[in-house]
N, C-alpha and C positions, 0 to 999 in steps of 0.2 A: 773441518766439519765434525762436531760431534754427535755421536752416537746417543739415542734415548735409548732407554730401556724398555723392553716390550712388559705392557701392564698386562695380566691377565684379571679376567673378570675376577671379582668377590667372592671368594669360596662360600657356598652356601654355611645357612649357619645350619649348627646339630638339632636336630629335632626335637621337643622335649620328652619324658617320658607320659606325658597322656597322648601326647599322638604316635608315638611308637606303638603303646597298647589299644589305640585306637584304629591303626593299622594292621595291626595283628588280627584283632576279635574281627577286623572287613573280610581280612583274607581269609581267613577259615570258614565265616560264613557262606564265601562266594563258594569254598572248597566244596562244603555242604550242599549249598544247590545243587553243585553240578553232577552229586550223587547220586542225588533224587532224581531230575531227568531221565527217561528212557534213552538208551542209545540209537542212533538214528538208524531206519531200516537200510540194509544194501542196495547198492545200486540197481536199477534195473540189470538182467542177464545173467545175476548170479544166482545161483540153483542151492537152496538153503541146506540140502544132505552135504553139500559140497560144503560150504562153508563150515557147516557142522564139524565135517571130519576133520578139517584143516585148524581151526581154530578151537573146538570143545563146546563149543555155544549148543543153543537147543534148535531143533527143525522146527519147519515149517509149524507141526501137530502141537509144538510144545513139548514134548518129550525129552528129556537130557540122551545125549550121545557120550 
């Protein structure tokens, strides 16, 4: 009986360099967004001086802690 040899799939090919850089200038833009966004409020239960103290963020008033 003889033995095949196990094929593995087609090694992808390299990508060229405009979609390298095309992928690049996506990613940082997405980076970008996600700056701009407000961060989501906390969960219901959490007491915002608390948080404040624990983390540095601002209360409830706005105020820096």
């Amino acid at each position: 009986m003889a033995f095949r040899r196990f094929q593995y799939p087609t090694p992808p090919l390299a990508p060229t360099h405009d979609e390298v850089v095309a992928h690049f200038l996506a990613h940082h833009e997405r980076q970008r967004a996600e700056q701009v966004k407000p961060p989501a409020p906390p969960a219901p239960g959490y007491r915002p001086e608390v948080l404040a103290t624990l983390f540095g963020t601002s209360t409830a008033g706005g105020e820096s802690r």
